[in-house]
C-alpha positions as CSV (number, residue, x, y, z in Angstrom):
1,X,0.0,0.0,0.0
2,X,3.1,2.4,0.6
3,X,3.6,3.7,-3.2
4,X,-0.4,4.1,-3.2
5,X,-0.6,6.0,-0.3
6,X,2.7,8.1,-1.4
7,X,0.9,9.0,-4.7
8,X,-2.4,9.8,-3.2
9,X,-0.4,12.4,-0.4
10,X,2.0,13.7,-2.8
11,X,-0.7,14.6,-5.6
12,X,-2.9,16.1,-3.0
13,X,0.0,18.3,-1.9
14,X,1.2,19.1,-5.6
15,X,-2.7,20.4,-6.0
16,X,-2.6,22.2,-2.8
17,X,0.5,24.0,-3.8
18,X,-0.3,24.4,-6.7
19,X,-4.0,25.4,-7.3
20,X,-2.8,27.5,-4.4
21,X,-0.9,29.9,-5.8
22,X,-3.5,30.2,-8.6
23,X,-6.3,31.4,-5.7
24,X,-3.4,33.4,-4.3
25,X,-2.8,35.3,-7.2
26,X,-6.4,35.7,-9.2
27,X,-9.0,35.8,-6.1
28,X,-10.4,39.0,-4.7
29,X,-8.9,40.0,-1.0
30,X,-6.0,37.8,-1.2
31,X,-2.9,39.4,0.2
32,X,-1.1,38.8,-3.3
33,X,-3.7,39.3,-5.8
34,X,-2.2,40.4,-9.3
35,X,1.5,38.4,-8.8
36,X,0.7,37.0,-12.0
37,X,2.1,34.7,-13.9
38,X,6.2,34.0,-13.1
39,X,4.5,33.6,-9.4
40,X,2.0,31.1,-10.7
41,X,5.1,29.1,-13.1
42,X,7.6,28.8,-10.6
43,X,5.0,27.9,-7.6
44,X,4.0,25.1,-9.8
45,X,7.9,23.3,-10.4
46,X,8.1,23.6,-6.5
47,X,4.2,22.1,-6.1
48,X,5.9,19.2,-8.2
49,X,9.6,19.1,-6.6
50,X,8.6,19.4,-2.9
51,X,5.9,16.3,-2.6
52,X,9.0,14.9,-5.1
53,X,11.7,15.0,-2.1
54,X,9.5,13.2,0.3
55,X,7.5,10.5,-1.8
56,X,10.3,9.4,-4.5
57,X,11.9,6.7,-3.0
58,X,8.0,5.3,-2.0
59,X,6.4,5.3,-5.1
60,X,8.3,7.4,-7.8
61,X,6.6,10.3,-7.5
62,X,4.9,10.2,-10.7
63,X,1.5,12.2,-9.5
64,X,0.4,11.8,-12.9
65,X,-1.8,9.5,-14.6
66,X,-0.1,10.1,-18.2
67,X,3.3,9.5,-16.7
68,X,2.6,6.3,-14.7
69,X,0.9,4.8,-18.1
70,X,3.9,5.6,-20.2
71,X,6.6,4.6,-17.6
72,X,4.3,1.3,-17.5
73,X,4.1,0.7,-21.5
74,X,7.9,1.1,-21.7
75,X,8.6,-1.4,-18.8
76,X,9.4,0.8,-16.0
77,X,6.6,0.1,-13.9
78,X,4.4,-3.2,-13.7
79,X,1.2,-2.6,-15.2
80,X,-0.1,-4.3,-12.1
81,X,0.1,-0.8,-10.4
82,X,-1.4,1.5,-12.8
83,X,-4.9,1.3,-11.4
84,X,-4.2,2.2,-8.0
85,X,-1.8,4.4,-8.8
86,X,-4.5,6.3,-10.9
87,X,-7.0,5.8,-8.4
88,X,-4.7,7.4,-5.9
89,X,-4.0,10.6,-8.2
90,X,-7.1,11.1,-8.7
91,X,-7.9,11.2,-5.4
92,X,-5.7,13.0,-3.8
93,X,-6.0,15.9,-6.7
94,X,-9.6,16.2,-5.9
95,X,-8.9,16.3,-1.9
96,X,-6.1,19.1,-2.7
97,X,-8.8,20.9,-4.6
98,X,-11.1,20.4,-1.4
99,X,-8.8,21.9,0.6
100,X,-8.0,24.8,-1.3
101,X,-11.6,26.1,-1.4
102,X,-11.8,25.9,2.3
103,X,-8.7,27.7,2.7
104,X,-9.7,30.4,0.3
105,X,-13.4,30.0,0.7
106,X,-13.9,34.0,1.5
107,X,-11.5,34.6,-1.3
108,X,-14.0,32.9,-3.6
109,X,-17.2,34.3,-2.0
110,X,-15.4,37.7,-2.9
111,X,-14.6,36.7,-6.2
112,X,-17.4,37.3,-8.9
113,X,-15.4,36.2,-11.9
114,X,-16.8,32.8,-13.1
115,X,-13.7,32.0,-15.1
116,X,-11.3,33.3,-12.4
117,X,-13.2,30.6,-9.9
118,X,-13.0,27.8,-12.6
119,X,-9.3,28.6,-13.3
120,X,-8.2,27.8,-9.7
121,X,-9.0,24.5,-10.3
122,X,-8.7,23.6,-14.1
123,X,-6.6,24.8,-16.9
124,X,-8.4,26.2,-20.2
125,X,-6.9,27.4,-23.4
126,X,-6.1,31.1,-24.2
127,X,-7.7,30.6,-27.6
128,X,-10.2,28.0,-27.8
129,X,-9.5,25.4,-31.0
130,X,-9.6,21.9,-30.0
131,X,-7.2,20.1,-32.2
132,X,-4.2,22.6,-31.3
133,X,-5.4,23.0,-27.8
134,X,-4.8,19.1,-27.9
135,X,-1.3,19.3,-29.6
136,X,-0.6,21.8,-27.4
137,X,-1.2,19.6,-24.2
138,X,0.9,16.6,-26.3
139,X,4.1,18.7,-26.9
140,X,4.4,20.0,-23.7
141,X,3.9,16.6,-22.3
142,X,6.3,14.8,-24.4
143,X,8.8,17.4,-23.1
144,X,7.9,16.7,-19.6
145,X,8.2,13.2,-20.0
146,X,11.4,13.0,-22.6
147,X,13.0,15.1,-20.1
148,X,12.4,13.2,-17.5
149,X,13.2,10.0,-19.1
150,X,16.9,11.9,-20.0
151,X,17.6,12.3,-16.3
152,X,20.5,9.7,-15.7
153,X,19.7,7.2,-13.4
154,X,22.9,7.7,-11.2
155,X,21.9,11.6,-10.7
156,X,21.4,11.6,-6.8
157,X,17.8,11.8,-6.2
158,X,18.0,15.7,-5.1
159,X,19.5,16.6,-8.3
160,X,16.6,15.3,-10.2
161,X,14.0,16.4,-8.2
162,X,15.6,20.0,-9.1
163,X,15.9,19.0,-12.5
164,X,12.4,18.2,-12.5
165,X,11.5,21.9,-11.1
166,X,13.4,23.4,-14.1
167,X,11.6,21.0,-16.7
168,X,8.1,22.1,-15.2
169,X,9.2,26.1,-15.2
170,X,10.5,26.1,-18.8
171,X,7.8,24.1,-19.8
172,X,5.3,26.8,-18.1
173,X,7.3,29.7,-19.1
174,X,7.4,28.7,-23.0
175,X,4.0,27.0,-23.2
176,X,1.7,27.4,-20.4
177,X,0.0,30.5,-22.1
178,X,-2.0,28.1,-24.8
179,X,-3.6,25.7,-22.4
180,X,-2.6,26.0,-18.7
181,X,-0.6,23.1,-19.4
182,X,-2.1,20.6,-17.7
183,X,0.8,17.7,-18.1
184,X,-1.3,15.7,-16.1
185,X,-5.3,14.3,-16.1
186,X,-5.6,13.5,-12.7
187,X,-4.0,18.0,-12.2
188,X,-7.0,19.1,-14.0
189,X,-9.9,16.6,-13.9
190,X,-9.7,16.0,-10.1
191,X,-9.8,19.5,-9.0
192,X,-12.6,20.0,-12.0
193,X,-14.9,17.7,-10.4
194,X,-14.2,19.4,-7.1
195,X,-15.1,22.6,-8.7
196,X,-18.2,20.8,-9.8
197,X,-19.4,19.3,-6.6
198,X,-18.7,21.7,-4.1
199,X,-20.9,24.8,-2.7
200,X,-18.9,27.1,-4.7
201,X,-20.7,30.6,-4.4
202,X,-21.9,31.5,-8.1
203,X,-19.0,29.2,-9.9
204,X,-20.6,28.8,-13.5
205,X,-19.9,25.8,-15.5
206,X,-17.1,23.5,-15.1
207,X,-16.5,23.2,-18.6
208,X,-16.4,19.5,-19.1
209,X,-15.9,19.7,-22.7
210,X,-12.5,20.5,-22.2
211,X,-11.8,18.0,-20.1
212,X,-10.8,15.9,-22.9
213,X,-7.9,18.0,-23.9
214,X,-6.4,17.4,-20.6
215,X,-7.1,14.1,-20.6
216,X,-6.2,12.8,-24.0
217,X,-3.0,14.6,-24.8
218,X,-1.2,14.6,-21.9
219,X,-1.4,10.3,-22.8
220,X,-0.5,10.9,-26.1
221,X,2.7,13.0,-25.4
222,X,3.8,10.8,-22.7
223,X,3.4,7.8,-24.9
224,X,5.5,9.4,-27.8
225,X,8.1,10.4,-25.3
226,X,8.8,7.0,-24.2
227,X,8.4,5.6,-27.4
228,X,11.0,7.7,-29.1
229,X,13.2,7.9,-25.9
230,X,13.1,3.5,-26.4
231,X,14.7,3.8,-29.9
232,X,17.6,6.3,-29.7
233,X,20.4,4.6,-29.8
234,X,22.3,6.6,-26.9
């Protein structure tokens, strides 16, 4: 049970970190509305590096459902553990999404902005278009993962928890204004269905639609990555 329970504690802290700094930044009365965006990017490689330190020797701090299925379809990880693995990302993304409404539950009721509310929890593209939000999501995910994958695996396990920061700045930095890159199902469609079920004063629509963006490229990239990463003769 140890690598399930490190993947359903370390996802819940990468969403509380990191959906955090997104209420901390956008939500009416918070001390640091407006920090914009370089807040938002780096918060999210430390939401991703911290839960990293504690959890990677207990489960391999993947936190994300495209990554465990790729590390799984190129041998990495027995396919035996995807589904609780999954399961466990899930739910500890929509328990970190939980928790971040009641932290900042004043901060939403002083928020009127429907998308603002919505954008706590979920990514969504700058442009809506559903085949290049799509590629979007499976570039930046095959450069998560290919990156990843490039780590050698006699770098001590700090170094690559840092490396892992810098992969998720640049990728936010250089990408993140198409879709929010979401990187990661389990990042976007937990907290979504947390926006979804909870009291959430005059929240709008969840935008479900979307959800398949999230969803279906982050898969795809992390597939190609591994599959490319298999065949170069290094």
């Amino acid at each position: 049970m140890l690598p399930y329970i490190a993947e359903f504690v370390g996802t819940m802290m990468l969403i509380i970190l990191g959906d955090g700094v997104v209420a901390n930044v956008t939500l009416n009365k918070s001390g640091m509305k407006g920090a914009g965006s370089i807040q938002i990017t780096i918060a999210w490689g430390l939401a991703v590096m911290l839960p990293a330190f504690v959890f990677g020797a207990a489960s391999g701090a993947h936190f994300n459902p495209a990554l465990t299925i790729a590390l799984a379809a190129d041998g990495s990880l027995a396919w035996s553990l995807v589904p609780g693995y999954i399961i466990a990302q899930f739910a500890g993304a929509f328990l970190g999404a939980v928790i971040v409404w009641i932290l900042f539950k004043d901060q939403f009721d002083a928020t009127d902005d429907q998308g603002t509310k919505l954008g706590v929890f979920s990514c969504g593209p700058s442009i809506p278009n559903m085949p290049l939000n799509i590629f979007a999501e499976v570039v930046a995910t095959f450069v998560l993962v290919f990156a990843i994958k490039g780590i050698p695996a006699e770098a001590p396990a700090g170094v690559s928890n840092l490396l892992v920061f810098g992969i998720i700045v640049s990728i936010g930095m250089s990408l993140g204004g198409l879709t929010g890159y979401a990187l990661n199902p389990a990042r976007d469609l937990g907290p979504r269905l947390a926006h979804a079920v909870l009291p959430i004063s005059g929240k709008g629509s969840s935008n479900w639609g979307y959800g398949v963006v999230t969803l279906v490229g982050p898969i795809i990239g992390a597939l190609i990555a591994v599959g490319l990463f298999a065949v170069i003769p290094w």
